[in-house]
matplotlib code that plots the C-alpha trace (Angstrom):
import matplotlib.pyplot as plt

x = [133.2, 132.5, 131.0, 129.3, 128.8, 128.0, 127.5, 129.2, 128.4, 127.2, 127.4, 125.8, 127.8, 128.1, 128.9, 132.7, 133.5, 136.8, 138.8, 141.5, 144.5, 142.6, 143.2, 140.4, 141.1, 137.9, 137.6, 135.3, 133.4, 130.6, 127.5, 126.3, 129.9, 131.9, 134.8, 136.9, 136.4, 139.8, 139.3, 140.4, 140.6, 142.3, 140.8, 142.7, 140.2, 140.6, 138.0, 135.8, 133.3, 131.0, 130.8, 128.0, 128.8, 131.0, 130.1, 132.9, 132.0, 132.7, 133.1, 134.1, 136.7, 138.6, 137.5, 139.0, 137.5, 138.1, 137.6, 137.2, 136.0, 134.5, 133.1, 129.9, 129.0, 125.8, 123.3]
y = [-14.9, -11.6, -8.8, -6.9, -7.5, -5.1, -5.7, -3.2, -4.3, -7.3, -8.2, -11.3, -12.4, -14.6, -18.2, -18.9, -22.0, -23.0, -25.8, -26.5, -24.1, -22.0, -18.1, -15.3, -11.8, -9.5, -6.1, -4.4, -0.9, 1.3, 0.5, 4.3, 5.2, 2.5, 4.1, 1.7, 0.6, 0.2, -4.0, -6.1, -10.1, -12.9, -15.9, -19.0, -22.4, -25.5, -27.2, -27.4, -24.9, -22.6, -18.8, -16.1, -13.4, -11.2, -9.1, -6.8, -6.4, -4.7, -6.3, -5.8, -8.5, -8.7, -5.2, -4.2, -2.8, -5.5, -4.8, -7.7, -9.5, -13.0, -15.0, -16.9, -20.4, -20.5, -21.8]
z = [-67.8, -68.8, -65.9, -69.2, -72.8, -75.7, -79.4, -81.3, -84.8, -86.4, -90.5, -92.4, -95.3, -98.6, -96.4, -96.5, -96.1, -93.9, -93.4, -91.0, -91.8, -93.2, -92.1, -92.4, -92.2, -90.9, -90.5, -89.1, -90.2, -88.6, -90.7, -91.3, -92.2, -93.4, -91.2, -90.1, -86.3, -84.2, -84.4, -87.0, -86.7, -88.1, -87.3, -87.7, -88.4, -86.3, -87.8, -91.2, -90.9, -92.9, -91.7, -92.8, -89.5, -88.1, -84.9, -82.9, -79.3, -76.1, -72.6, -69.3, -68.0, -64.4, -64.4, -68.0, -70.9, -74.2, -77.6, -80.1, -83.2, -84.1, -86.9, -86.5, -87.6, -90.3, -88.7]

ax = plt.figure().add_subplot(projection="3d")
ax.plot(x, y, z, "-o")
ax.set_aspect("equal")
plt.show()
């Protein structure tokens, strides 16, 4: 999958609770700064699910650089 792998920045949050349909809009910030990083994410849910992370990573992919964003099921 991906040659290397590097967590950028990670946030917890108040659970949000999706269902299918539903669209959620992240952005993501440096933590000492609260300048915005060059990702943002809209996640579109498939499923019902209840999120409390967000984390923006950096990996190395067929030899490219990629920049992106995620939500995290709560555990």
């Amino acid at each position: 999958m991906f040659e290397k792998f590097k967590e950028i920045g990670r946030n917890y949050f108040q659970p949000i609770h999706l269902v299918a349909g539903d669209s959620l809009h992240v952005t993501y910030y440096r933590d000492e700064t609260g300048e915005v990083v060059l990702c943002e994410a809209k996640i579109n849910a498939e499923q019902a699910m209840v999120v409390d992370e967000a984390m923006l990573f950096e990996a190395v992919y067929e030899g490219r650089k990629v920049l992106g964003g995620m939500v995290l099921e709560k555990k």
